[in-house]
C-alpha positions as a printed Julia matrix, in Angstrom:
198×3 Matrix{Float64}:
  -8.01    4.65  48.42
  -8.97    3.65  45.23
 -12.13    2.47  43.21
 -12.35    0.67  39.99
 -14.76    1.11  37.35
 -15.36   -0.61  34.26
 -17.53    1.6   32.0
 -19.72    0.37  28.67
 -19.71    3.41  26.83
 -22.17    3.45  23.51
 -24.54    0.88  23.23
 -26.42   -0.63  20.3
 -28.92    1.13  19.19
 -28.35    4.08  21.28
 -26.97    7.73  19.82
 -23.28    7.74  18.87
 -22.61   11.13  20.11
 -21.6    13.12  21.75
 -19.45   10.6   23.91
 -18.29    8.44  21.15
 -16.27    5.92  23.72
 -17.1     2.4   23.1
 -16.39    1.13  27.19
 -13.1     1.31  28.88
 -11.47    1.25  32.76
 -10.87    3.76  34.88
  -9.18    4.14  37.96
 -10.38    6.75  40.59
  -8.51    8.4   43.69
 -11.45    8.17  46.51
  -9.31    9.68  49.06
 -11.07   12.43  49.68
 -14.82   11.32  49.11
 -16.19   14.83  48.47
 -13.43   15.16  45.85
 -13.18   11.87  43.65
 -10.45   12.69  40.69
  -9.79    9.81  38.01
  -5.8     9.64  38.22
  -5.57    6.46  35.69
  -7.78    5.46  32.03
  -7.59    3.42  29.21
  -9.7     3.88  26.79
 -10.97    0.79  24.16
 -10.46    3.36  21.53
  -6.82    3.42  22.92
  -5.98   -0.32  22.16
  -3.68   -1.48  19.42
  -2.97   -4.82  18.3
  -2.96   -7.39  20.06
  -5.42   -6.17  22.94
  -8.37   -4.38  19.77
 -11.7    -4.07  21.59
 -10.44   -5.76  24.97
 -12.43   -3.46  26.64
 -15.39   -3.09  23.94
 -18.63   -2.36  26.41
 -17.2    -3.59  29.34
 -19.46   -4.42  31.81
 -17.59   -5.67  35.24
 -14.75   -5.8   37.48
 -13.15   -7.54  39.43
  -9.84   -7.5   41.42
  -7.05   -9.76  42.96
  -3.63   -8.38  44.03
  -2.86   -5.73  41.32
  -5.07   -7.06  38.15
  -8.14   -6.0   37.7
 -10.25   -8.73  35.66
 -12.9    -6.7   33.55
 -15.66   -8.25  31.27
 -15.86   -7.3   27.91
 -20.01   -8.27  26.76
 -19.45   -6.74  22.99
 -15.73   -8.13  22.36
 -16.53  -12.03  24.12
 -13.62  -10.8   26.57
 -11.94  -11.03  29.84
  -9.23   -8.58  30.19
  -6.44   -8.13  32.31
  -4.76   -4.82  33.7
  -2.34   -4.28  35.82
  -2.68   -1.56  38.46
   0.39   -1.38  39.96
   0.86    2.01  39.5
  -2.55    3.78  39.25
  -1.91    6.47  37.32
  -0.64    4.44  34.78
  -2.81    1.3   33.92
  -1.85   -0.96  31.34
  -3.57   -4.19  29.74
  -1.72   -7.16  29.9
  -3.68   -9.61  28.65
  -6.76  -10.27  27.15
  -9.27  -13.88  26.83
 -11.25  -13.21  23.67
 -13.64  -15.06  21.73
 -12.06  -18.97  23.71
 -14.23  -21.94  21.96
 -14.8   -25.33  23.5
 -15.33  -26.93  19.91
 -17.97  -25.01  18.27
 -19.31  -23.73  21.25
 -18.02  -19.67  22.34
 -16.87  -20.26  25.82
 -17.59  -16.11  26.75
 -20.94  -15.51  24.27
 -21.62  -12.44  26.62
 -19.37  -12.19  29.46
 -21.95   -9.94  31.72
 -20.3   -10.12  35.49
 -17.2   -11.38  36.94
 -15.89  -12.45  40.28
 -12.18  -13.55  41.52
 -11.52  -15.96  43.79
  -7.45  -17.72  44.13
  -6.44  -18.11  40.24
  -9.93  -18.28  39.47
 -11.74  -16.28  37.77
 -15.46  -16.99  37.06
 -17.85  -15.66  34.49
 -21.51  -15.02  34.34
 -22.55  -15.02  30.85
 -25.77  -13.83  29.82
 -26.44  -15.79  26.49
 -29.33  -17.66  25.77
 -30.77  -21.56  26.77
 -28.38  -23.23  24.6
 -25.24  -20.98  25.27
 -22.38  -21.03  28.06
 -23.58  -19.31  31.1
 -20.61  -19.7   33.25
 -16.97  -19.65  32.36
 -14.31  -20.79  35.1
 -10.49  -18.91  33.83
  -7.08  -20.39  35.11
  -5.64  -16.46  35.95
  -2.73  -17.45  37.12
  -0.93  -15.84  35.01
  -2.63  -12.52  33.68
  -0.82  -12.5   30.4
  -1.52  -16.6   29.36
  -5.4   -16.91  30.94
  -7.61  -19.77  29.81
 -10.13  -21.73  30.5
 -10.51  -24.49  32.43
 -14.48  -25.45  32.11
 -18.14  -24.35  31.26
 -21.14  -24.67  32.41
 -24.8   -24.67  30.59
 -28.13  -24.83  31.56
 -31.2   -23.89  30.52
 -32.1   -22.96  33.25
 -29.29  -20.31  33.76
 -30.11  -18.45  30.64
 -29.34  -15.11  30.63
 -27.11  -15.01  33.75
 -26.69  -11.61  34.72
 -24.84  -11.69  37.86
 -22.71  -14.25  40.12
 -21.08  -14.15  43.46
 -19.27  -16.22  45.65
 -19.28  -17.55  48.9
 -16.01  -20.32  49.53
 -17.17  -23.67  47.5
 -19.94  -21.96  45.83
 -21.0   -19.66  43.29
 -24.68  -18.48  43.27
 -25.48  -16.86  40.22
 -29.12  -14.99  39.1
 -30.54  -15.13  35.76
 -32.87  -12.85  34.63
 -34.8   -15.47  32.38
 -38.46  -16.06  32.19
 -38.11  -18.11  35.0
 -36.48  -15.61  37.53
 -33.96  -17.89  38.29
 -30.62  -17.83  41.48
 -29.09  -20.86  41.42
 -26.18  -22.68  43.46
 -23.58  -24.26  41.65
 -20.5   -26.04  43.6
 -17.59  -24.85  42.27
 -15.25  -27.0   44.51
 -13.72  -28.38  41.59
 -13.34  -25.45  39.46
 -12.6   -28.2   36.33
 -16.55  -29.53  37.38
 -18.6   -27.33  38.67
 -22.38  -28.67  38.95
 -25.68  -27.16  40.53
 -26.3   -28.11  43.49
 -29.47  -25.96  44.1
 -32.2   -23.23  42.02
 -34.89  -21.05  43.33
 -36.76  -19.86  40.41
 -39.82  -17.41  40.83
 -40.77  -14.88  37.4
């Protein structure tokens, strides 16, 4: 009876006012359709130490048992909430800025899907950047990551769903991009397939 939404709030570039949120989560009673009332919110603005930003512009959600996962594209983030009581959400844990050497793991988290203690990440940085992020999220608090993937031909992955061993992910390049990547092994994942047409 519920739906989920992760909203972005101000963007760059765009007026500051008169909503001055900065992206955030809300939770929404759909129990009557005709009468959809947000019962639970948290706010970025509302974040202290150690969870600052956690939900800067977030952009996605996604769910498995009570924790929503939610993308943060401003903050490098995946956050973690738990929802076990609606009304009252509350972050538990947060991914931020996670570097495999010198390279940002979540440059632009942009879409996020859940699948076992998986999370995976579509990340819509450039040729040379990660474009997808695979997250141990086992346990909510304590996430990490377990591998990367880039391509240049994934830059700018926007979106990415899956469908049991794979993950098919669209990137809205200059090549017009959906590719299939085996995710089987969530430490390896590889493509296994592209369609590209601009």
């Amino acid at each position: 009876n519920f739906a989920y939404v992760a909203y972005q709030g101000q963007l760059t570039g765009q007026p500051t006012g008169p909503d001055t949120s900065q992206g955030g989560f809300s939770v929404i009673d759909i129990t009557s359709p005709s009468g959809p009332t947000v019962v639970g919110n948290v706010d970025n603005s509302s974040l202290h130490i150690p969870y600052v930003n956690a939900l800067q512009h977030a952009t996605s959600v996604a769910i498995s048992g009570h924790y929503p996962f939610i993308t943060a594209f401003y903050n490098q983030a995946l956050t973690a909430i738990d929802i076990s009581t609606p009304s009252n959400p509350q972050v538990v844990g947060t991914l931020n800025h996670p570097m495999s050497g010198s390279v940002a793991d979540l440059p632009a988290p942009n879409d996020v899907q859940v699948a076992g203690n998986y999370a995976y990440v579509a990340n819509q940085g450039g040729s040379t950047q990660t474009q997808l992020a695979i997250v141990n999220i086992a346990n909510p608090a304590s996430m990490s990551v377990v591998s990367t993937l880039s391509d240049p031909t994934l830059a700018n992955a926007y979106t990415i769903r899956l469908n049991g061993s794979f993950a098919y992910i669209a990137a809205s390049n200059s090549a017009g991009t959906v590719a299939e990547v085996d995710v089987s092994n969530p430490a390896s994942p590889r493509i296994t397939r592209e369609v590209q047409d601009s």
